[in-house]
VOGU-3710 file (C-alpha; in Angstrom, 3 decimals, decimal comma):
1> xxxxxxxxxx> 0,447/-3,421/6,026  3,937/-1,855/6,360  4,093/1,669/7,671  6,806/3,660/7,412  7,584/6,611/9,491  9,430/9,064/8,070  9,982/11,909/10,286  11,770/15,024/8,295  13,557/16,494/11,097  17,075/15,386/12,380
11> xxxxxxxxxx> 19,701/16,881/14,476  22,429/14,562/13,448  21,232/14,359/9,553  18,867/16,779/8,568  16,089/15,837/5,974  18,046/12,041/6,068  14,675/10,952/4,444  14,906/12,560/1,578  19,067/12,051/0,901  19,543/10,785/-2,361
21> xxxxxxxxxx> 20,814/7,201/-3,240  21,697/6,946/-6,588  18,667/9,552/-7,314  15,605/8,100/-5,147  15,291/9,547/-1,619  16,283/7,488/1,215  12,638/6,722/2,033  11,535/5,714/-1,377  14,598/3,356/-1,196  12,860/1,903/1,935
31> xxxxxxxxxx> 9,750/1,063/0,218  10,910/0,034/-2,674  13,117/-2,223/-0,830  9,480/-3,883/1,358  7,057/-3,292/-1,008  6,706/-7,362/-2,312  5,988/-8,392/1,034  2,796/-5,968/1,655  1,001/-2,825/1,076  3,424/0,178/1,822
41> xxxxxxxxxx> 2,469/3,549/3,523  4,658/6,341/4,691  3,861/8,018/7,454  5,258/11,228/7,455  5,236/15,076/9,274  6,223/16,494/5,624  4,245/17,895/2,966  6,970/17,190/0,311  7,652/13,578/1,399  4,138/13,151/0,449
51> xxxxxxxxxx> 4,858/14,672/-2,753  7,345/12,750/-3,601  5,841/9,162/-2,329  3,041/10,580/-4,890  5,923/10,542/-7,516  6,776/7,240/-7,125  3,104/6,400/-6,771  3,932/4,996/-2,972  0,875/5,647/-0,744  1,539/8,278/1,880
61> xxxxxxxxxx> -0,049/10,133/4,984  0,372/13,594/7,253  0,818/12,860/10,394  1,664/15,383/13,633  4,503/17,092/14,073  4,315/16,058/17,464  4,975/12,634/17,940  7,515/11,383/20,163  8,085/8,517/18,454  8,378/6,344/15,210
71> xxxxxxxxxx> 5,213/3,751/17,249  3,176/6,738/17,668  3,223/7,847/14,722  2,302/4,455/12,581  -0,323/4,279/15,112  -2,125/7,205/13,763  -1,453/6,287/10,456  -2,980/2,701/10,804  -6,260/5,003/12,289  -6,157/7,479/9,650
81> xxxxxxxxxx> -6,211/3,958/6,802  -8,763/2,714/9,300  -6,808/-1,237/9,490  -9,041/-3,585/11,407  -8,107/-4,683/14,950  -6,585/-7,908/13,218  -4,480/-6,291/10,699  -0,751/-7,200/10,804  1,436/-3,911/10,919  5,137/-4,034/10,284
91> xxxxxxxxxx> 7,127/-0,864/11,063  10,454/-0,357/8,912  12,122/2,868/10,120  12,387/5,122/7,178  16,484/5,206/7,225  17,096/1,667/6,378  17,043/1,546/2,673  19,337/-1,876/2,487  16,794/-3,581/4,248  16,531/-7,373/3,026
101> xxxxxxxxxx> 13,067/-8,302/1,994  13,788/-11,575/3,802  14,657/-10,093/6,974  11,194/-8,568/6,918  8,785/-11,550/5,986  10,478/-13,030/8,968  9,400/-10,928/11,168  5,450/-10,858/9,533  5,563/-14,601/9,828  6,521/-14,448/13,532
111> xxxxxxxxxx> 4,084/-11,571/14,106  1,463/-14,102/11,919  1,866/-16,482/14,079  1,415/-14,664/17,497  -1,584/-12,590/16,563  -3,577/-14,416/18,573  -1,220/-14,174/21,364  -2,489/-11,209/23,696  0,568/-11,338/26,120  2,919/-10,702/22,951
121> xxxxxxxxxx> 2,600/-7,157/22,230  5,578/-6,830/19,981  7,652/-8,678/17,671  11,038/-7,827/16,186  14,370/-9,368/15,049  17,912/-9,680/16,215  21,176/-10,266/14,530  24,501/-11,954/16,325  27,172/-9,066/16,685  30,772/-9,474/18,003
131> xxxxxxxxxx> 32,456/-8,410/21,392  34,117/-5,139/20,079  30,447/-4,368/18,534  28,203/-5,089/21,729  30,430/-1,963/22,899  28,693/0,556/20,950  25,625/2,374/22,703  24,148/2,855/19,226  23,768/-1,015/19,104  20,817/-1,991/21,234
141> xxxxxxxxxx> 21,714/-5,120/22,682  19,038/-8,003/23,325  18,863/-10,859/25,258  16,125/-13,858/25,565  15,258/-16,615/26,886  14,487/-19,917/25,796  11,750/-19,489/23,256  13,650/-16,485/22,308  11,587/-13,647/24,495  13,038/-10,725/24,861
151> xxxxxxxxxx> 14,334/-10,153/29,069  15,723/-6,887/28,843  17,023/-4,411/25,838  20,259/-2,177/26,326  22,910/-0,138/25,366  24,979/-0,909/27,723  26,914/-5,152/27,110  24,463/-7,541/28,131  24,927/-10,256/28,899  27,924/-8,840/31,004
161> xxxxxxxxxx> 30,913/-11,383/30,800  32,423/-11,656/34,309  34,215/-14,872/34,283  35,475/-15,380/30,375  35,491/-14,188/26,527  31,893/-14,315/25,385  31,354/-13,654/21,714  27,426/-14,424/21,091  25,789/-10,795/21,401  22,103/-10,590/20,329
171> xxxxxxxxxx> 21,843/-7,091/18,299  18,202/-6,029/18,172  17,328/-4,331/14,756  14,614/-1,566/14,927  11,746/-3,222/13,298  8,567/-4,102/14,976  5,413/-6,368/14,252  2,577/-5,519/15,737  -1,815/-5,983/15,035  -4,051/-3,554/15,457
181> xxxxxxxxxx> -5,119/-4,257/18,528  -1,636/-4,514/20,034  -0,480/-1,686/18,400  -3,431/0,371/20,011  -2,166/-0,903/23,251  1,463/-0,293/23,177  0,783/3,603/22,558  -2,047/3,480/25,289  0,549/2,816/27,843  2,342/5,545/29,793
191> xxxxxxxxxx> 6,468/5,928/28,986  8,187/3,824/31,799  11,238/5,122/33,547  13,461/1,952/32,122  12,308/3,384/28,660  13,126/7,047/29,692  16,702/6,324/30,861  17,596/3,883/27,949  16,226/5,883/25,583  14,471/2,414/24,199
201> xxxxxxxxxx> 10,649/2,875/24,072  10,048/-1,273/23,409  11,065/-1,323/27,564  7,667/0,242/27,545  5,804/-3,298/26,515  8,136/-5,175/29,033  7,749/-2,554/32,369  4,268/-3,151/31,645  4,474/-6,974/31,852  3,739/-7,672/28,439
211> xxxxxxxxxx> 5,976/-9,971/26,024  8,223/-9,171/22,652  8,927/-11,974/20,606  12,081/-12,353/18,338  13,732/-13,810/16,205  17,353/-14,092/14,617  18,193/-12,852/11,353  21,231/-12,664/8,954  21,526/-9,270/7,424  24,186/-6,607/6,255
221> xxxxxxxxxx> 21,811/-3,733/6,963  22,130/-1,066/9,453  19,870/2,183/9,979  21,591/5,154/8,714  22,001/8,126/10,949  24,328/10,564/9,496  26,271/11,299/6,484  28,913/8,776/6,897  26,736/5,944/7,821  25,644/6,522/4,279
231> xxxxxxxxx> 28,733/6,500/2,902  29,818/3,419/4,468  26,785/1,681/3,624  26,784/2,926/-0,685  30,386/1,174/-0,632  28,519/-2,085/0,376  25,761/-2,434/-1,360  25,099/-2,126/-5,286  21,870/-0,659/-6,443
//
């Protein structure tokens, strides 16, 4: 199952959701995009994004208004469908309509393969960025060891070169695999202060001692967060 949360509210892009890309809302766009890999449902705070999924005959479901985040939210979702404990559930953030369909299986086969893995609560994707882009805070940096577990996500540079030029930066994309089960657990856990000062709620599974598994990608996309993101991204991509 894919879930979708599409929260209608945002300060830096209001209804961003809902903004039109060559005359199908954002979200739609998103789904469309996912929608050969597995079942699709948005999860959404917004009476007219259900509307419209309805449309487009995309499955969709009311949610709170009160969810802190995007986890939280496919969380009651995946209760409302009623998924069994085993059920693999991939989160693809509503604002990342140039997702690549490829970029997604990878991350279901990866969160396949550890669902029988209880120390892996979460499983996501990284792409290699430059030097000049690791020093963007709106690129969460990753780095991992040697079966590619995630150590520690930031927005600050990390690895931190002291001694030369280092060029190999891990970007972590915001897309999660999770089952049931582990998906249940994640939002049982209390916010941890890493994930309060970084703003990064996946430091949640690692403060808790649990692992997130990743994997590198190749991939163009980027989440889009305000009216020129958008803009940059329609002048790269053909639809």
């Amino acid at each position: 199952m894919i879930i979708i949360p599409a929260r209608i509210g945002s300060s830096r892009f209001p209804n961003k959701v809902l903004a039109d890309i060559a005359g199908i809302p954002m979200v739609i766009r998103t789904a469309m995009a996912v929608d050969e890999i597995d079942e699709v449902t948005i999860a959404t705070d917004a009476p007219e994004v259900i509307a419209i999924a309805g449309q487009h005959d995309i499955r969709a479901v009311l949610t709170s208004g009160q969810h802190q985040s995007g986890t939280d939210r496919i969380f009651e979702a995946a209760q409302i469908l009623g998924l069994d404990e085993d059920e693999i559930i991939i989160n693809v953030q509503g604002d990342e309509p140039f997702i690549e369909s490829e970029v997604v299986k990878k991350i279901y086969t990866l969160t396949e393969g550890n669902r029988d893995n209880h120390d892996i609560m979460m499983n996501s994707a990284y792409k290699q960025i430059s030097n000049p882009e690791a020093d963007d805070p709106n690129i969460v940096k990753v780095v991992t060891d040697e079966a590619d577990i995630a150590l520690y996500f930031s927005r600050s540079k990390i690895p931190y070169p002291r001694d030369h030029h280092f060029d190999h930066y891990k970007g972590h994309l915001g897309l999660y695999g999770f089952t049931m089960r582990s998906l249940r657990n994640f939002c049982a856990l209390h916010p941890a202060p890493l994930e309060e000062i970084e703003k990064l709620e996946q430091l949640r599974a690692l403060y808790h001692g649990y692992k997130i598994a990743m994997t590198g990608v190749e991939t163009e996309s980027f989440g889009i967060d305000t009216v020129e993101d958008l803009e940059r991204a329609l002048k790269h991509h053909t639809l």
